[in-house]
N, C-alpha and C positions, 0 to 999 in steps of 0.2 A: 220695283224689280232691282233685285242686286246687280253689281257688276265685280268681275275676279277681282279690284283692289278693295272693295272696303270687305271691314271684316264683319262676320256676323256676329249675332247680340246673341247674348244668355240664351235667352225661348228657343231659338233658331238654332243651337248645337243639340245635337245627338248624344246624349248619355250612356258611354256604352257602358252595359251591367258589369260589376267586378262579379268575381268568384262566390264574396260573402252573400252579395244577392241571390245567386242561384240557388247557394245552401240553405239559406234562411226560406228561400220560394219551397223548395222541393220540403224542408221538413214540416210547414206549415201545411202541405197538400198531403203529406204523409199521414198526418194528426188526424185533420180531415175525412181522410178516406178508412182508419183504423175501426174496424170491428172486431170487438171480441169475441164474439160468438157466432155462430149464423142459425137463425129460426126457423125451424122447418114447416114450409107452409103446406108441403104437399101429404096427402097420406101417405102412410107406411107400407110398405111394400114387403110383407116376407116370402123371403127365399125358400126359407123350407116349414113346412106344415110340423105338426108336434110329432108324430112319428118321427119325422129328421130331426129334430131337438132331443127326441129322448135319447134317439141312439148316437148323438154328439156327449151328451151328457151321461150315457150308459159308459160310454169308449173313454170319455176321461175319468171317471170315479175308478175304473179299473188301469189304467196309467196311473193314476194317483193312491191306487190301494194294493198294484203289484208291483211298481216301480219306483214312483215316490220322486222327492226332488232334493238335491242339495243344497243347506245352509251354512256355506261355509264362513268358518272362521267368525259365527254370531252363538256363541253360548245361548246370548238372550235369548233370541228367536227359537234354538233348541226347546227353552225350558218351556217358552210360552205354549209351544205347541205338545208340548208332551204333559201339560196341565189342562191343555184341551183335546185331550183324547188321540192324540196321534202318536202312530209308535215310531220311537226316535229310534236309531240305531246309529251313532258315531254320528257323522254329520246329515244323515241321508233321514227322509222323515217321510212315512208311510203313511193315508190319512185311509182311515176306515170308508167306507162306501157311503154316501150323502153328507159327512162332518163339513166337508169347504162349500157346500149349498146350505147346510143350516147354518152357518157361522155367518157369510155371507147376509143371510135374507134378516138373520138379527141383530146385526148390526151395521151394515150397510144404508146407509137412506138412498130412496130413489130419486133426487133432487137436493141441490143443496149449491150455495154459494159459495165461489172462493173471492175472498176479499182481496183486492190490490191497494196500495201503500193507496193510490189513488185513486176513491169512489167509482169514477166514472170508468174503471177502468177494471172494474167485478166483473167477473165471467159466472156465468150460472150454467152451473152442470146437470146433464140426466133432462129428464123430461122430452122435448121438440128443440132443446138447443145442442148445436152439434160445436166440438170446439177442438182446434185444430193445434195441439203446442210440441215443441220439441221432446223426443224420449231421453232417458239417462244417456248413456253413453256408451262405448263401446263394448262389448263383453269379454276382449280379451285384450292384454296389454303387451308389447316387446320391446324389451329395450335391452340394450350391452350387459346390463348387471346380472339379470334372471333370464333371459329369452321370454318365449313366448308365455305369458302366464294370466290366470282371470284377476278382473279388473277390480279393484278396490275399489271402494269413496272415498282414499285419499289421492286416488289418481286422476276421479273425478274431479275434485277439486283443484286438483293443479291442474287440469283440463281450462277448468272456466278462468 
């Protein structure tokens, strides 16, 4: 048994943790627990029967055959799509009634991996794996020079 004048040895002090310890704790638990994907073990569940699907898929073919979408400021994308059957008008682009379901189912796959710089760190898409990542970015931008206006990918980029 000690008494209050001698001092205690090495074993017998209390190491209190610095900062770096903590950080270095918490990222090694972080690695640990990272999942990329999550696997669906249970059955499927749908919502709505194919009568509700066709008439979700009725309602968009005509949105997309009387109304159409904006391609602003992509020449490219105008051309592509008006060499694939859509009728382009200035930037707005009308798609015939079933063109984005055939284009879709032929060249779409239903699975397929996306590779990360680091193997173990491949997400696999489509199938029973469900997978959860950030979307692009805002869809409209304001700033002092222009006011409010739609968002670029170079604003994206100065974004990240």
């Amino acid at each position: 048994m000690s008494t209050v004048d001698e001092p205690k040895t090495t074993s017998e002090r209390r190491v209190r943790p610095s900062g770096r310890d903590a950080k270095r704790a918490a990222r090694a638990a972080r690695a640990a627990a990272s999942v990329p994907y999550i696997t669906r073990a249970l059955p499927r569940f749908e919502v709505l029967g194919e009568e509700g699907l066709s008439l979700i898929e009725n309602n968009a073919d005509t949105i997309l055959e009387e109304i159409g979408l904006n391609f602003r400021e992509d020449p490219e994308a105008l051309q592509i799509w008006k060499s694939s059957g859509a009728d382009v008008d200035g930037e707005r682009v009308r798609f015939p009634r079933g063109l984005c379901r055939a284009l879709v189912q032929k060249t779409a796959p239903r699975e397929f991996i996306q590779h990360a710089r680091n193997p173990a760190r491949s997400v696999h898409i489509g199938g029973d794996a469900t997978v959860f990542a950030p979307a692009y970015g805002s869809p409209f931008i304001h700033n002092l020079d222009e006011g409010r206006r739609y968002a670029r990918i170079e604003d994206f980029r100065n974004f990240v």
